[in-house]
C-alpha positions as CSV (number, residue, x, y, z in Angstrom):
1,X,-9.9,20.2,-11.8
2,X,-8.1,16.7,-10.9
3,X,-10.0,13.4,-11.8
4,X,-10.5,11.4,-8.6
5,X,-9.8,7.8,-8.5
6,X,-12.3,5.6,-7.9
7,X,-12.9,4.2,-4.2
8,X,-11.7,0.6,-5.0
9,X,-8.5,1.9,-6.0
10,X,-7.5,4.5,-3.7
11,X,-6.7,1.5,-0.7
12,X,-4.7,-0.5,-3.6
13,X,-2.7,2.8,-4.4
14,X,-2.0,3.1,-0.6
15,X,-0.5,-0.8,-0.7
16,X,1.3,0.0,-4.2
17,X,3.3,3.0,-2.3
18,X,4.3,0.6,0.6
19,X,5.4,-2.1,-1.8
20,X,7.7,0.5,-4.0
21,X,9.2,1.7,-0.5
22,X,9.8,-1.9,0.5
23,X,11.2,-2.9,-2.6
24,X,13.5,0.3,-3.2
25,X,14.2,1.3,0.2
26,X,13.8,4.7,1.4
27,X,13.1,8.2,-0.8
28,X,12.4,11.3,-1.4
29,X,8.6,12.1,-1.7
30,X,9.3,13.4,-5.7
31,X,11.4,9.8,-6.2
32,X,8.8,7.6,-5.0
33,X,6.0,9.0,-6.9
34,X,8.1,8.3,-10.1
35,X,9.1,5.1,-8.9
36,X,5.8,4.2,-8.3
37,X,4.6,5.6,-12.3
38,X,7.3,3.5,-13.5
39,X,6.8,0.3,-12.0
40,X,2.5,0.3,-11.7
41,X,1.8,2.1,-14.7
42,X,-1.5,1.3,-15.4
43,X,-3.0,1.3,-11.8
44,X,-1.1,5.0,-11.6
45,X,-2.2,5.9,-14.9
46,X,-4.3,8.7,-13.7
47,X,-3.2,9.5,-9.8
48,X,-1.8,13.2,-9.7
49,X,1.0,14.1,-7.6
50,X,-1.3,16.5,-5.4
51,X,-3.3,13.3,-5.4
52,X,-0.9,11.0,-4.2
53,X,0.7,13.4,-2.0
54,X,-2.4,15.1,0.1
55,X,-4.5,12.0,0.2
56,X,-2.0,8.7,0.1
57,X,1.2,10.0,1.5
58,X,-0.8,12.2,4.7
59,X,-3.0,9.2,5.1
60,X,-0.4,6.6,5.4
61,X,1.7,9.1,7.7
62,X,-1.3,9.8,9.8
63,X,-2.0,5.8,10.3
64,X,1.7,5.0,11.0
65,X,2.3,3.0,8.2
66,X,5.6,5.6,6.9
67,X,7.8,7.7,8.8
68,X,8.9,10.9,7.0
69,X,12.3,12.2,8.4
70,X,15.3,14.3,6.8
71,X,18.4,12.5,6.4
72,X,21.8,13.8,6.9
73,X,24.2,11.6,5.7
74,X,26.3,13.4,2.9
75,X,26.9,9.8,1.0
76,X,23.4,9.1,0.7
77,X,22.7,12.7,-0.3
78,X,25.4,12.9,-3.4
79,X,23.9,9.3,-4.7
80,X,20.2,11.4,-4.5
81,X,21.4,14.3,-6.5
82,X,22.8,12.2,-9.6
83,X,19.2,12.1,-10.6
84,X,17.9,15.8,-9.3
85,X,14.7,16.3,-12.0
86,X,13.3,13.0,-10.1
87,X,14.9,13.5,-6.7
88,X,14.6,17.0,-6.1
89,X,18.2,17.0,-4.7
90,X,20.7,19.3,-5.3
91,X,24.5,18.9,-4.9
92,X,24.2,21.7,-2.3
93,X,21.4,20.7,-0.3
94,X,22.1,19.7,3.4
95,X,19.4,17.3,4.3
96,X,16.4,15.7,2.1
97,X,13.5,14.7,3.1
98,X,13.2,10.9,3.0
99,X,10.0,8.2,2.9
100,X,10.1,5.1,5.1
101,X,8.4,2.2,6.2
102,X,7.3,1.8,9.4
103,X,9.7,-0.6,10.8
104,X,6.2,-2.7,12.0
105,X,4.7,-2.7,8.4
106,X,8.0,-3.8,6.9
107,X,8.0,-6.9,9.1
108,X,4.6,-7.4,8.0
109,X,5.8,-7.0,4.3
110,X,8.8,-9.6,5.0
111,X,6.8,-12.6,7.4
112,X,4.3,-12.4,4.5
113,X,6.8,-13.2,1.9
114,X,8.7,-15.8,3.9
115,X,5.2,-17.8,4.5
116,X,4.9,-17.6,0.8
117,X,2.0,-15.4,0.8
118,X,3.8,-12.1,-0.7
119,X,1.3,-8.6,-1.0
120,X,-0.2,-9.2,-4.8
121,X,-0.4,-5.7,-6.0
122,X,-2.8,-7.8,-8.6
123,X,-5.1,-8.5,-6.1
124,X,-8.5,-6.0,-5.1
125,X,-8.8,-5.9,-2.2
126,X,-12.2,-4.8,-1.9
127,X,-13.0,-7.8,-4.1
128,X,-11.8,-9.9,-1.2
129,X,-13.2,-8.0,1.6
130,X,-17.0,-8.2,0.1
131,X,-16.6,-11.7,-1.0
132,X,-15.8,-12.5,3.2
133,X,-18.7,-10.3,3.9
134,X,-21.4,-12.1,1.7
135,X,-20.5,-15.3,3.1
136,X,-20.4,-14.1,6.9
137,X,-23.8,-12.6,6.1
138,X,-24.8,-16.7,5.6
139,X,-24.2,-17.4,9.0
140,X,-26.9,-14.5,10.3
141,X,-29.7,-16.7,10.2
142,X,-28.1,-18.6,13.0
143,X,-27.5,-16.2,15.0
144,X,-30.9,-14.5,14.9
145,X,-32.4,-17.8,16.0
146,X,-33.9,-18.7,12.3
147,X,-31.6,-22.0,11.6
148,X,-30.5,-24.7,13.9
149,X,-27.1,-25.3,11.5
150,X,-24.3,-22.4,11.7
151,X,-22.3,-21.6,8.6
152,X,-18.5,-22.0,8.3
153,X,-18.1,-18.9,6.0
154,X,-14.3,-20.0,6.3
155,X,-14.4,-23.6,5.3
156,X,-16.8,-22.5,2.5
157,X,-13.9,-19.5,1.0
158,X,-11.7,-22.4,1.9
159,X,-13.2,-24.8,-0.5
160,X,-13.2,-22.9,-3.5
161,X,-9.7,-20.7,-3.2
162,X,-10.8,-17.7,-1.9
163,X,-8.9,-15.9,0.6
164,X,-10.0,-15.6,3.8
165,X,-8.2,-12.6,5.1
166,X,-6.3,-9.9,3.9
């Protein structure tokens, strides 16, 4: 029976796989999941491959965030089989099945690093996302008619470093 992860990190595990993609280009499925052991060890530390492959992989295909297509090119595919324990290529094979980024999400990934605001794989998320929600649930006395004075909930993440987005 396979541990599940808990909810908090199962969108962060989505973002780590989108950040190894963008940071090593494209790969097999097999190449990526080790890629992604390797460089976020401790975040991975208990994510199964039948974990990260049914729920991570199919939910990021599904939302349009990778694009899963076999490539042909023979150069490509003899640099994949020098490694075939972690690439599951062979010298023989014809195609392999390769992992993408969406070219949409990879421009996200690039104008967030250009405005000096890279993806921190540091960072929960859901940290961020329920910090934004207590303070917009400040402002619902205003809009219920029980205070004259609305609430900035951005100036007020504003003024003491919080993001205010993700």
């Amino acid at each position: 029976m396979s541990k599940s992860l808990p909810k908090e990190m199962k969108a962060e595990i989505n973002t780590l796989i989108k950040l190894t993609i963008k940071n090593h280009g494209p790969q097999t499925l097999r190449q990526l999941y080790h890629n992604l052991l390797r460089t976020f060890p401790t975040q991975c530390s208990e994510l199964t491959y039948s974990q990260y492959k049914a729920k991570h992989i199919k939910n990021l295909k599904n939302f349009g965030h990778l694009i899963i297509k076999p490539e042909r090119n023979q150069e490509v595919l003899k640099e994949l089989a020098k490694n075939p324990v972690e690439t599951r290529v062979s010298a023989s094979m014809k195609e392999a099945w390769m992992v993408r980024l969406h070219p949409s999400i990879e421009e996200l990934y690039k104008a967030k690093e250009e405005a000096g605001h890279p993806v921190d794989p540091e960072k929960s998320y859901k940290t961020i996302v329920s910090k934004i929600e207590e303070e917009r649930s400040k402002s619902k006395g205003f809009w219920e008619g029980k205070t004259n004075k609305p609430h900035d909930w951005k100036a007020a993440l504003k003024a003491v470093g919080h993001p205010t987005s993700l």
